[in-house]
C-alpha positions in Angstrom: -29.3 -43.1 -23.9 -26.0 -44.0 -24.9 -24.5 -47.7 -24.6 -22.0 -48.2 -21.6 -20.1 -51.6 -20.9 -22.1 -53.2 -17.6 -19.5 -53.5 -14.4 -21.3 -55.5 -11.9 -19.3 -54.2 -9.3 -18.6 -50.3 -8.0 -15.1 -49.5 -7.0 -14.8 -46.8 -3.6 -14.3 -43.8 -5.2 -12.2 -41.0 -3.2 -13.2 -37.3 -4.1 -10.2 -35.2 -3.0 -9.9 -31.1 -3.1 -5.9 -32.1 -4.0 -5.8 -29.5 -6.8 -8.1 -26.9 -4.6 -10.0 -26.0 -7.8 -13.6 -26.5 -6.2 -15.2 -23.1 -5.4 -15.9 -22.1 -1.5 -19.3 -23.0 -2.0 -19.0 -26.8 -2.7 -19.8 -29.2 0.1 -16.4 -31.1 -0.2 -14.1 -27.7 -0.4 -11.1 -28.6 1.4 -11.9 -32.3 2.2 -12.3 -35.5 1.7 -15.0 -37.8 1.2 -15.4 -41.4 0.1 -18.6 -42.5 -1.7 -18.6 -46.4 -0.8 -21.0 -48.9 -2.8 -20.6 -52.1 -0.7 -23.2 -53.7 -2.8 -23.2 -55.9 -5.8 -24.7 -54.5 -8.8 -26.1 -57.0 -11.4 -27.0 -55.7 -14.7 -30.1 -54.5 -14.5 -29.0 -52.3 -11.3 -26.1 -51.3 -13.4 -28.7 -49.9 -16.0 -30.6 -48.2 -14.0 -27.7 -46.5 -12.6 -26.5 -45.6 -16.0 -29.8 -44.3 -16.7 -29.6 -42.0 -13.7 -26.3 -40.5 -14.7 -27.0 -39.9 -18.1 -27.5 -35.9 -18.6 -30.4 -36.2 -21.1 -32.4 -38.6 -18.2 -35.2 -36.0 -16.6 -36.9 -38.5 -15.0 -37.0 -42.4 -14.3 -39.7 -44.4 -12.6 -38.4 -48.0 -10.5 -40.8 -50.6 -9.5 -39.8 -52.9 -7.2 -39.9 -55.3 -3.7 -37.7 -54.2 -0.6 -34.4 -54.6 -1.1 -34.0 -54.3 -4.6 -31.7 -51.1 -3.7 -34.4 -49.1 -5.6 -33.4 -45.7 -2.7 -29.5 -46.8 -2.2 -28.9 -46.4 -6.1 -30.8 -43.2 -6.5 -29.0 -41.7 -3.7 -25.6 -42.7 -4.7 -26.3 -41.5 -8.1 -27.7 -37.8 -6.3 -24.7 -37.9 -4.5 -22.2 -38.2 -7.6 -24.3 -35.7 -9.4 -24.4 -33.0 -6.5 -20.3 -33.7 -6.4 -19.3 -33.2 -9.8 -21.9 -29.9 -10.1 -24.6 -31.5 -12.0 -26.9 -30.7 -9.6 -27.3 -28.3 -6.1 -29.6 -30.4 -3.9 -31.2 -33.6 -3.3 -34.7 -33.2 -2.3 -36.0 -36.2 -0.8 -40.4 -36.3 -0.7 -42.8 -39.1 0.6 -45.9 -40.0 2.5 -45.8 -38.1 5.8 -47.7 -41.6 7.3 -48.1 -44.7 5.3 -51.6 -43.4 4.6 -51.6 -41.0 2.5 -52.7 -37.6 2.9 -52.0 -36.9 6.9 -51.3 -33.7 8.3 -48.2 -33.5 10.6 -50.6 -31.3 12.7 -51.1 -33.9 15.6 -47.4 -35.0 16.2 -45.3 -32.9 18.5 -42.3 -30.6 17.2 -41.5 -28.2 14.2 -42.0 -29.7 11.0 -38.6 -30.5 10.7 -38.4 -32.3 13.6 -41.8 -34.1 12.4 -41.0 -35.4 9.7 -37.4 -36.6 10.8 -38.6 -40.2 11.6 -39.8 -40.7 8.1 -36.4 -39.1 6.3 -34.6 -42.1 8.1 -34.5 -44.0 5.0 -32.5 -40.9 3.1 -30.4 -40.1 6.0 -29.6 -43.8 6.5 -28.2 -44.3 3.6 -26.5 -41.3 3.0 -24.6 -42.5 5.9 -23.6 -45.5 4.6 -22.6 -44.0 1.1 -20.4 -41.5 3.0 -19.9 -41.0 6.7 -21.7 -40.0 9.7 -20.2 -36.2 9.9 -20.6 -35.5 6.1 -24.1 -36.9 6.2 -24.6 -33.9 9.1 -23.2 -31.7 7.3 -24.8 -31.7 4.0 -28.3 -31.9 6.3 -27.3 -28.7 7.9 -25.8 -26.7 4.7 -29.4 -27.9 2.8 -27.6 -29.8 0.1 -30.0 -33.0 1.1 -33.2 -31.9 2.6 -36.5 -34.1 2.8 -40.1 -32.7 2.5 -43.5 -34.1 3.5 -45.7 -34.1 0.7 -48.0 -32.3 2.4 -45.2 -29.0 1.5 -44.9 -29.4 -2.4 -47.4 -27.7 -3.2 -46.1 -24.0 -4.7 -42.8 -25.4 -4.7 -40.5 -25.6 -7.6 -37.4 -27.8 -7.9 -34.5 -26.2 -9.6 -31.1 -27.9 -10.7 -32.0 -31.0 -7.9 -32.1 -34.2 -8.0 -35.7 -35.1 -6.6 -36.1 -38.5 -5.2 -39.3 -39.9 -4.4 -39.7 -42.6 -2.4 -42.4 -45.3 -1.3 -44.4 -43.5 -4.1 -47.0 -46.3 -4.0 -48.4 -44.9 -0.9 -48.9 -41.6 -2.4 -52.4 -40.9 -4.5 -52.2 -40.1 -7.9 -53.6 -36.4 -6.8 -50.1 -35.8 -4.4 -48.0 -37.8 -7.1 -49.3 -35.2 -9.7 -48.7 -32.0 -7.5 -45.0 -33.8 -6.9 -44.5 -33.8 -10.7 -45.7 -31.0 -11.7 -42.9 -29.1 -9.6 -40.5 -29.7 -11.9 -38.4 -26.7 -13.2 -35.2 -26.0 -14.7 -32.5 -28.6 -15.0 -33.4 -31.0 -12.4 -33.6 -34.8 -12.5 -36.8 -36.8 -10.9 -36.2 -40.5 -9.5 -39.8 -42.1 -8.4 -39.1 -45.4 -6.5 -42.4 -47.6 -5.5 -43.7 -50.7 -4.8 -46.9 -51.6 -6.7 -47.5 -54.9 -4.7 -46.9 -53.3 -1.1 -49.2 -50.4 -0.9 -50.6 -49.5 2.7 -53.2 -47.2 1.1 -54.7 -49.6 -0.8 -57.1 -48.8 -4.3 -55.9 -44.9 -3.4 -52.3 -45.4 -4.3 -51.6 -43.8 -7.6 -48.3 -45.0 -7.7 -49.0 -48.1 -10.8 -51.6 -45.8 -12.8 -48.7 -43.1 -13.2 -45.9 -45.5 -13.8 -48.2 -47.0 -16.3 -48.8 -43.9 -18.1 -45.2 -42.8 -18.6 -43.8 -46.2 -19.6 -44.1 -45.4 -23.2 -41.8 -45.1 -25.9 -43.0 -41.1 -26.7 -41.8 -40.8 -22.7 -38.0 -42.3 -23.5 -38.0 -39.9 -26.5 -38.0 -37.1 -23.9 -35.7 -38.7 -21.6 -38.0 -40.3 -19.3 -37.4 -44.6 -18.2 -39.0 -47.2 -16.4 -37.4 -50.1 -15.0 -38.7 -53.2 -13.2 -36.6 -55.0 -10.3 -38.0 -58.5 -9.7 -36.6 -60.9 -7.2 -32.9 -61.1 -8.5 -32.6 -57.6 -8.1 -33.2 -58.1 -4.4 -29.3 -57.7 -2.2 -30.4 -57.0 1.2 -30.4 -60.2 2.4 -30.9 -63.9 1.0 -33.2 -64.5 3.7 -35.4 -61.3 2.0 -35.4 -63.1 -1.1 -36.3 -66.2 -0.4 -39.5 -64.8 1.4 -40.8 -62.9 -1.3 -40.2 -65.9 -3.6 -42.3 -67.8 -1.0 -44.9 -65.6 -1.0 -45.3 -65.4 -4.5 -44.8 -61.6 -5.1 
């Protein structure tokens, strides 16, 4: 991965069709949008970022507590990625319940209407990155779609920019089947929490991290990075309790 100078902070960036030389097909033809990164980065978010914008990066693995921005920086990364062409879709996948391995089959609705409680965390952010109506719009025109686990299965991810999140309460059976979807020129993020899994012994999430955090895994463009406590930007109330607590 190549060197880049660390900048702690992320101007607003304005993405304009002034020059009308985006095709009819792109999801900002004939607009405007604003990606907005309120937050402060510090270096090791700043690295991570890097990471996930570097075209030779197929896959990267985060480990971290809440609000370490482990999601926010994956999906303003997708987001920048799916703009300048880089990629077609973000394809957001986690736990349908926070035990693993539920069917959707007892809660009312169609399965996209199912599993719209647990996209929140996308959607939410997506929001905040951009605006209400172009978060909408890119649900509606597929360019960011979210997927129960449970539907990966005989899937394959082409030019998209997978994200998956709260992997540590997904098995190391559904992380596998997740994986193992990967096809041509697409980029995986896998964001977890070792110390916070609601599954227990059955999470797979550490085991797979674990495995692929290994030099002969950077050699074929695939990172792991720890957040720890200083990483943590939601709130300095958040960080003080986890400090408490010891985790």
């Amino acid at each position: 991965m190549s060197k880049k100078t660390v900048s702690t902070r992320r101007e607003e960036i304005t993405f304009a069709n002034e020059d009308n030389d985006f095709d009819n097909n792109h999801w900002l033809y004939g607009a405007e949008t604003k990606l907005k990164n309120p937050f402060y980065f510090n270096a090791k978010h700043q690295l991570f970022y890097d990471c996930l914008k570097e075209a030779t990066t197929k896959m990267a693995f985060v480990d971290g507590r809440a609000g370490t921005m482990k999601t926010y920086i994956a999906v303003y990364a997708a987001l920048e990625m799916i703009y300048d062409g880089s990629f077609d879709k973000l394809i957001y996948i986690r736990s349908v319940a926070e035990s693993a391995q539920k069917s959707l089959g007892s809660l009312p609705g169609e399965v996209d209407d199912k599993f719209l409680p647990y996209a929140m965390p996308l959607l939410e952010k997506v929001q905040e990155i951009t605006n209400n109506s172009t978060s909408n719009m890119l649900r509606q025109r597929g360019i960011i779609e979210a997927i129960p686990v449970n539907f990966v299965r005989g899937l394959t991810f082409n030019k998209s920019v997978v994200i998956v999140d709260e992997a540590q309460n997904l098995t190391k059976s559904e992380l596998t089947t997740i994986l193992t979807r990967f096809g041509r020129h697409s980029k995986y993020i896998i964001a977890g929490d070792c110390q916070q899994a609601d599954i227990g012994n059955k999470s797979g999430f550490k085991a797979i991290f674990d495995k692929f955090n290994k030099d002969e895994s950077v050699e074929r463009g695939i990172y792991s990075f720890k957040f720890h406590n200083s990483e943590i930007m939601r709130s300095k109330i958040l960080k003080f309790i986890c400090s408490t607590l010891g985790t």
